[in-house]
C-alpha positions in Angstrom: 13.4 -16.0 23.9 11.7 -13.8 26.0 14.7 -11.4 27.9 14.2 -7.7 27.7 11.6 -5.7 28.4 9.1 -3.6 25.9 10.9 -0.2 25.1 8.1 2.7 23.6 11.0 4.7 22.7 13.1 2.3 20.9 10.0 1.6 19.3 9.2 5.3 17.9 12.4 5.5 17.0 12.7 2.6 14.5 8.9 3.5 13.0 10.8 7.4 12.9 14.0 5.5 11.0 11.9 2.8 8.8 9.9 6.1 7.5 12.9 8.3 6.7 14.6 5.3 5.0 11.4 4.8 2.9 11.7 1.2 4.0 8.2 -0.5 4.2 6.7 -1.6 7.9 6.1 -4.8 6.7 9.2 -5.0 4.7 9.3 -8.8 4.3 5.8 -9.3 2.8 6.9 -6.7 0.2 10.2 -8.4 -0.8 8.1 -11.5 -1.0 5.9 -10.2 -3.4 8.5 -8.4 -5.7 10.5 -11.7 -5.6 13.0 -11.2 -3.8 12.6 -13.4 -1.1 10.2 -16.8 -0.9 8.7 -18.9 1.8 8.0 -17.8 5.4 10.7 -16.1 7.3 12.8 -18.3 9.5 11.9 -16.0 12.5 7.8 -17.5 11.9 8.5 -20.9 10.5 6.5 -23.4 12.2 8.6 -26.1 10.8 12.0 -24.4 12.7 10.1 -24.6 16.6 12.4 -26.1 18.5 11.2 -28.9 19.9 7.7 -28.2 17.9 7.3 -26.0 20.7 6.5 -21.9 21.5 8.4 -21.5 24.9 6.7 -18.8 27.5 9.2 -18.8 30.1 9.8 -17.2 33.9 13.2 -15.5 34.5 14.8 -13.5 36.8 14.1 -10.8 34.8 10.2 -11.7 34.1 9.9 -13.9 37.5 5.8 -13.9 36.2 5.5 -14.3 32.8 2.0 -14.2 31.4 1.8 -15.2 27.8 -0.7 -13.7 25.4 -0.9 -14.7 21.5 -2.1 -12.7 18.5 -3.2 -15.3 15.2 -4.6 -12.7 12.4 -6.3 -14.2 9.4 -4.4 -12.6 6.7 -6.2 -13.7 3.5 -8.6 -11.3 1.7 -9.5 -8.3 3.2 -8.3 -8.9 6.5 -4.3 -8.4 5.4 -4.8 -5.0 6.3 -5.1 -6.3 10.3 -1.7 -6.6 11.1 -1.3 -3.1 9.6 -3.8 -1.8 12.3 -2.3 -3.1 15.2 1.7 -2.6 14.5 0.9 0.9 14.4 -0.8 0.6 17.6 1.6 -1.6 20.1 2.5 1.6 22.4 -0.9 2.0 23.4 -1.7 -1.9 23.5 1.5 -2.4 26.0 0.4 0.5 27.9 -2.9 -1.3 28.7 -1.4 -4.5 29.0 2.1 -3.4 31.5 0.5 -0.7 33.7 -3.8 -0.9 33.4 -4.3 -4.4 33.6 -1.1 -5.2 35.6 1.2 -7.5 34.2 4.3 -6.7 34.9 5.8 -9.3 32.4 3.8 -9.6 29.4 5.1 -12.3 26.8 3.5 -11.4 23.2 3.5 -13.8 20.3 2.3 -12.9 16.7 1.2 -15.1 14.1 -0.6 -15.4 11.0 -3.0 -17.8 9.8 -4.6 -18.9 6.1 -6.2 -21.7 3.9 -4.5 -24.8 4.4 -5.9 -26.0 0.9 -4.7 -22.9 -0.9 -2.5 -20.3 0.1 1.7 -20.9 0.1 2.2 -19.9 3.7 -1.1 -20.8 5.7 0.7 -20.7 8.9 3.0 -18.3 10.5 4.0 -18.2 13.6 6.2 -16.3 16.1 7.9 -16.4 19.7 7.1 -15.3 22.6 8.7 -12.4 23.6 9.3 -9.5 26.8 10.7 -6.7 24.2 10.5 -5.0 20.4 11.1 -8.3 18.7 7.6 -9.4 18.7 6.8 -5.9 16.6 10.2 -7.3 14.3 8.3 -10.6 14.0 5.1 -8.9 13.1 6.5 -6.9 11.0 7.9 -10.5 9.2 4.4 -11.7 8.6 3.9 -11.8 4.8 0.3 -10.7 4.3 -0.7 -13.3 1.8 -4.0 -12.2 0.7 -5.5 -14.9 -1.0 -7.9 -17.7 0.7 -10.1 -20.2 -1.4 -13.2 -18.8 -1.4 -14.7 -21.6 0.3 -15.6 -19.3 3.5 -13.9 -21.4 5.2 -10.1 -20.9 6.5 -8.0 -22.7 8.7 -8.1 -21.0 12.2 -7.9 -24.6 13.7 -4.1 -24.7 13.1 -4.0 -21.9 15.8 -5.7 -24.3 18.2 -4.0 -26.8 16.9 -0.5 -24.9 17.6 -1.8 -23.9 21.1 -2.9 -27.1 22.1 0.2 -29.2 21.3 2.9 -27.0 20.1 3.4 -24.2 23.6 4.4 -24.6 26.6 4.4 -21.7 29.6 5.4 -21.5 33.1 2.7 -19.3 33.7 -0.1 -22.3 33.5 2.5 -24.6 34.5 3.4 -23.4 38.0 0.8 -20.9 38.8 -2.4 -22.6 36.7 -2.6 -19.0 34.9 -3.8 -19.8 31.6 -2.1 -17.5 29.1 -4.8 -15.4 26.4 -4.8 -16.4 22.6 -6.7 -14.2 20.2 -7.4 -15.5 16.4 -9.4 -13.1 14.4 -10.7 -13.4 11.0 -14.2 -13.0 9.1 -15.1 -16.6 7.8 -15.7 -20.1 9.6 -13.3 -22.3 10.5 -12.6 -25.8 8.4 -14.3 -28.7 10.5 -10.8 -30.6 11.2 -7.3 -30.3 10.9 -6.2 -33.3 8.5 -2.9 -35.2 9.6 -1.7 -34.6 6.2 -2.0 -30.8 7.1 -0.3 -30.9 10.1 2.6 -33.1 8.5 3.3 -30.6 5.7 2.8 -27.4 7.5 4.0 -28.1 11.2 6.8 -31.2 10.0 5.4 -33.4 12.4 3.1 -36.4 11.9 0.1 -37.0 14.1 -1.8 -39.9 14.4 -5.0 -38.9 13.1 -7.4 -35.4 11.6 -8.6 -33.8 14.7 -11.9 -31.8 15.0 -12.1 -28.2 15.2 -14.3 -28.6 18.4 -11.5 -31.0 19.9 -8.5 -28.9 19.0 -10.6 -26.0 21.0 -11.3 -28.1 24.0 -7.4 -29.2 24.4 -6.3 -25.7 23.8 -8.8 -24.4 26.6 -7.4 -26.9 28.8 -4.6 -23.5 29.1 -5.9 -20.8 27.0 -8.3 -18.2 27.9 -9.2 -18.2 24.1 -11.1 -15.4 21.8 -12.0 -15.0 18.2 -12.6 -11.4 17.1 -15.2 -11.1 13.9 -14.0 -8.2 11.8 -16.6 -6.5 10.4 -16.5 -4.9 7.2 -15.4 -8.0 5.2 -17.6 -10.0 3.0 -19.7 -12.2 5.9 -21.2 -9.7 7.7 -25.0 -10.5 7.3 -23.7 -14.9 7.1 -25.8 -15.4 10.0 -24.2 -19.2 9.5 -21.0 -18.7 10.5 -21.3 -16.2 13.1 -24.0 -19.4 14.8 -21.0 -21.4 13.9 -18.6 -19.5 15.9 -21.4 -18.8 18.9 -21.4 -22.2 18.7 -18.0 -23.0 19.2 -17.0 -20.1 22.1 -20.2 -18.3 23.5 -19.4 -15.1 24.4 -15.8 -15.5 23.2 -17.0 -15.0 19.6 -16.2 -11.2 19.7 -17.9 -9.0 16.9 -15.6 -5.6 16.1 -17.6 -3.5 14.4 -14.5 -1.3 13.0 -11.3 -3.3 12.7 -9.4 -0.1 13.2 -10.2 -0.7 16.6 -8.7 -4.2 17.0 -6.2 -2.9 19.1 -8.2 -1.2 21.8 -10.4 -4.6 21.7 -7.6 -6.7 22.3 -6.2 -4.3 25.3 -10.1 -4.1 27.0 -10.1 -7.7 26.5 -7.0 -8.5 28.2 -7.8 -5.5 30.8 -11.6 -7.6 31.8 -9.6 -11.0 32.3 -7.1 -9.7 34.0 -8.8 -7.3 36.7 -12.3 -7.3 38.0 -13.3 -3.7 36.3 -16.2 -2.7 35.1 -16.7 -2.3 31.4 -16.9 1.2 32.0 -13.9 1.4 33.8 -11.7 -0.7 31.4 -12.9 1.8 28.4 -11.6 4.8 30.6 -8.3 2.9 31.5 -7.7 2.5 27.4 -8.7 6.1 27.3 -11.6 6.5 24.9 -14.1 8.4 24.4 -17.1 9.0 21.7 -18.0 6.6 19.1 -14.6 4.7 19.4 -15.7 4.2 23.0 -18.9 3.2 21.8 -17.8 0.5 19.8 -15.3 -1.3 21.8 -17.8 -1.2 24.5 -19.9 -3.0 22.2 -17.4 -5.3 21.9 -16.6 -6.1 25.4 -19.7 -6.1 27.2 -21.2 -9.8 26.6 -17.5 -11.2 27.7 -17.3 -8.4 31.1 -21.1 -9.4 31.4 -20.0 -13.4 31.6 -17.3 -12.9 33.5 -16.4 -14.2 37.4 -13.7 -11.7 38.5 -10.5 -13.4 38.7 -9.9 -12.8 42.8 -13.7 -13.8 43.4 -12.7 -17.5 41.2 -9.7 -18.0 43.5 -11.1 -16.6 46.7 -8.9 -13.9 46.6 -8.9 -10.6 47.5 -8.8 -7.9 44.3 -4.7 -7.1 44.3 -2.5 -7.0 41.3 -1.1 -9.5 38.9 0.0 -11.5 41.2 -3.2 -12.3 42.7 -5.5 -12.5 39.9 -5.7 -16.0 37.8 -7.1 -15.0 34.4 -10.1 -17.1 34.9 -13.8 -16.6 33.3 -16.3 -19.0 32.8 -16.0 -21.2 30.1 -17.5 -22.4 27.2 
């Protein structure tokens, strides 16, 4: 995976043909729930990696690849996330390719849920340079359900992106890709081997910690969990201190998950360059209230940050210079 490049019109053009067709965005969850398809698509299996492994790859094409993953919660009220951002991706790999600079952007969408619970707790996708990462978001069967323990099983993405990626971007330039989970609850203290068995097909030696999976994937992640607001936990002061707890700064409250998208872009826009906050909301082209929130957003990780160049004694250039570094948790 990972040839082609992202094409805006090709993109317009299928949302312009799925809408004139009367055939759903997310036309796989909908199937799924009118029966008439099962289990998760064989594009987001887990249990079909090859290799157990999500490849981010240079080529000729992409000689710098720079992965960057996107894990949504999609139990409860947060199904509608996805939603959000699919119909946002021009403007999100407008920030990504020409604002922040990388050339060769390699997106991978996945899905995460209750481990104890739901049929398809974990979904995940490849990484890719063109339109197949919106196909494979567009895959993603919004489950909606959850246990209502406040609890779901965000680890899994840790535990996928310590153990289950790979990406020549850390590997031969130390340029840790970005991975973004985003949900409203807490995360389950460990991922059980029995999980990881049944939902991964492979068979570790023993449960892991939600603090340890985190460590191992920040070993090559720049990693970030966005808080949507608007959900049931707002005011549960518990598991936001369990989150600050866990990443800092990188425990990112969005105060109107319409905005995820622009939060995502500023966020990858402040690794990857040394700009301002103010200058990153201007970049994503904002203004008003919207401005106002995703500035909200940003500011403690901008405020935290040391500017990428500064970290590797460079001077401030393009991608090629920069190496994605902030401080970490």
């Amino acid at each position: 995976m990972g040839g082609g490049s992202w094409d805006s019109g090709a993109y317009r053009s299928a949302a312009k043909s799925r809408a004139m067709s009367g055939t759903p965005d997310f036309e796989y969850d909908s199937r799924v729930k009118s029966g008439a398809a099962s289990g998760v698509h064989e594009s987001l299996d887990p249990k079909k990696m090859v290799n157990n492994m999500r490849e981010s790859r240079d080529s000729d094409e992409h000689p710098e690849s720079l992965p960057i993953a996107i894990i949504f919660d999609v139990t409860g009220s947060m199904g509608g996330i996805p939603r959000v951002l699919q119909k946002k991706l021009e403007s999100l790999m407008d920030v990504v390719r020409e604002k922040a600079q990388i050339p060769h952007p390699q997106i991978l969408v996945g899905a995460v849920g209750d481990a104890y619970t739901d049929q398809c707790p974990f979904q995940i996708g490849q990484f890719e340079s063109d339109n197949r990462f919106d196909e494979q978001l567009r895959n993603i069967i919004l489950e909606g359900n959850g246990g209502g323990q406040m609890k779901e099983s965000y680890a899994l993405a840790y535990r996928f992106a310590a153990y289950h990626t790979v990406s020549d971007s850390f590997e031969k330039r130390g340029h840790k890709g970005i991975i973004f989970t985003m949900g409203d609850e807490a995360p389950y203290a460990s991922v059980t081997a029995s999980e990881v068995e049944r939902i991964l097909g492979v068979k570790p030696e023993e449960d892991e910690t939600v603090e340890s999976l985190l460590a191992k994937a920040l070993e090559k992640w720049e990693v970030f969990h966005l808080f949507a607001v608007g959900g049931s936990y707002d005011r549960a002061t518990d598991i936001h201190d369990r989150w600050r707890t866990l990443l800092n700064e990188r425990f990112v409250m969005v105060s109107d998950p319409n905005l995820v998208c622009e939060v995502i872009a500023g966020l990858v826009l402040s690794i990857e360059t040394s700009k301002s906050v103010d200058a990153v909301i201007a970049d994503i082209g904002l203004s008003g209230a919207d401005a106002a929130t995703v500035k909200n957003a940003l500011v403690p990780v901008v405020n935290s940050r040391v500017p990428a160049q500064m970290a590797s004694g460079k001077m401030p250039g393009g991608h090629g210079s920069a190496t994605g570094t902030l401080d970490k948790v």
